[in-house]
N, C-alpha and C positions, 0 to 999 in steps of 0.2 A: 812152726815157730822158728827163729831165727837162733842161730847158734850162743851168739849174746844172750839172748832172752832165755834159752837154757842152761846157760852158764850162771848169769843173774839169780834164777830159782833154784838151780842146787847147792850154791854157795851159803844161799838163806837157811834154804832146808841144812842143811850141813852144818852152820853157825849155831843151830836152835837144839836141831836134835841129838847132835852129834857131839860139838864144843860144850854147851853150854849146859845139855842136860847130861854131861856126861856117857853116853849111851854109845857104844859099838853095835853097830847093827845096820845090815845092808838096805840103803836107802832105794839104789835103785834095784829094783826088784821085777824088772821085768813090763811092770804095768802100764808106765806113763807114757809109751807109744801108744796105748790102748782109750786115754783118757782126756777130757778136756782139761784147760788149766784157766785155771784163775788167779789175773794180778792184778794184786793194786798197788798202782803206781801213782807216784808225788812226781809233777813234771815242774819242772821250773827252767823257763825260759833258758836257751844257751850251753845247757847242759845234760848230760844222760838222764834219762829217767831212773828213779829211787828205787826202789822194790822195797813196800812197806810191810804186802801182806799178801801170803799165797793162798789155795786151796787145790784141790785136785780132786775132780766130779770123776768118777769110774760108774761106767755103765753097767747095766742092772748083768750080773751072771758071771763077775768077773771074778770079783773079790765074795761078794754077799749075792744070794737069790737077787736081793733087792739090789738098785742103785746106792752108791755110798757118796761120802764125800771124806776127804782122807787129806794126812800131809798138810792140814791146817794149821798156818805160823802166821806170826808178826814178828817185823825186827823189833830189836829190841828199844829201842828210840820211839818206836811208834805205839809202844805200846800203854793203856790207860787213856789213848785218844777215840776209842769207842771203834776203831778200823777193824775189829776181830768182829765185833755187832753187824757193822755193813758188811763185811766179809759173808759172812753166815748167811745174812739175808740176801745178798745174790750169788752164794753157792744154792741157794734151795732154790730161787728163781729160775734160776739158768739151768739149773736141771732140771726142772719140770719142763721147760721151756724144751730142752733138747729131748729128753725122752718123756714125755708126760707126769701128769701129776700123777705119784705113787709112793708107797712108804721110802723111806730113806735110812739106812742101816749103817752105823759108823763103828768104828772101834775106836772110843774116847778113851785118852787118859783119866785116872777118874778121880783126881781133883780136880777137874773141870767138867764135872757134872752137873753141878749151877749153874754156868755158862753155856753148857748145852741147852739144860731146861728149859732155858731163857727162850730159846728157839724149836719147842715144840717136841725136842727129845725127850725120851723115857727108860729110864734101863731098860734091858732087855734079856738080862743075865746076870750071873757072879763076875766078880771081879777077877781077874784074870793077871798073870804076870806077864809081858809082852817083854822083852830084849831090857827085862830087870825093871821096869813101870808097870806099876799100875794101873791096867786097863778095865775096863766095862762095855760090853755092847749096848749103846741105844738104838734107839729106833723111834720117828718120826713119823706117825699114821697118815 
């Protein structure tokens, strides 16, 4: 990926987890050399492309046994337009896609465990306190 397009995702990631939820806590952590990334971008004719919505697929042994997918945002402007739905549904694709089809292990914040549901997650644990949120492990059979 290109220095821009690095810049672009840690800016988002940084505005979401950092600014806006409040949270101290080291984003980059060593991994994202290790992982595929996923963007979705709004292009409009003439101009740079947006950065609406990220994810970050870490391969199976990295983070978890399993493959995860981590670092899931949307800006804030995009969000309530269903991008976090598609988002999810080709972070699962593209991972199977790249390492086969296999359970999928995430550490969700766990007011968003509706939203997980939605996409085949299931807890997998107690809730957990992660850099001051409230976390949950699911897991996707």
């Amino acid at each position: 990926m290109d220095a821009r397009t690095l810049y672009r995702l840690l800016q988002l990631r940084t505005d979401v987890f950092v600014v806006e939820q409040q949270c101290l806590f080291q984003d980059m952590d060593g991994a994202d050399q290790h992982c595929m990334h996923l963007l979705g971008e709004r292009t409009i004719p003439g101009q740079a492309p947006e950065l609406l919505a990220y994810a970050r697929l870490v391969p199976p042994g990295l983070k978890y046994t399993e493959a995860s997918i981590g670092r899931v945002v949307s800006a804030t402007a995009a969000r309530g337009t269903g991008i976090g739905h598609v988002l999810m549904r080709e972070a699962v694709r593209t991972l199977h896609d790249l390492w086969g089809a296999q359970p999928i292990r995430i550490g969700a914040q766990a007011h968003l465990q509706t939203f997980y549901r939605q996409h085949g997650f299931e807890p997998g644990g107690l809730i957990y306190v992660e850099d001051g949120i409230d976390h949950i492990e699911m897991i996707r059979p």
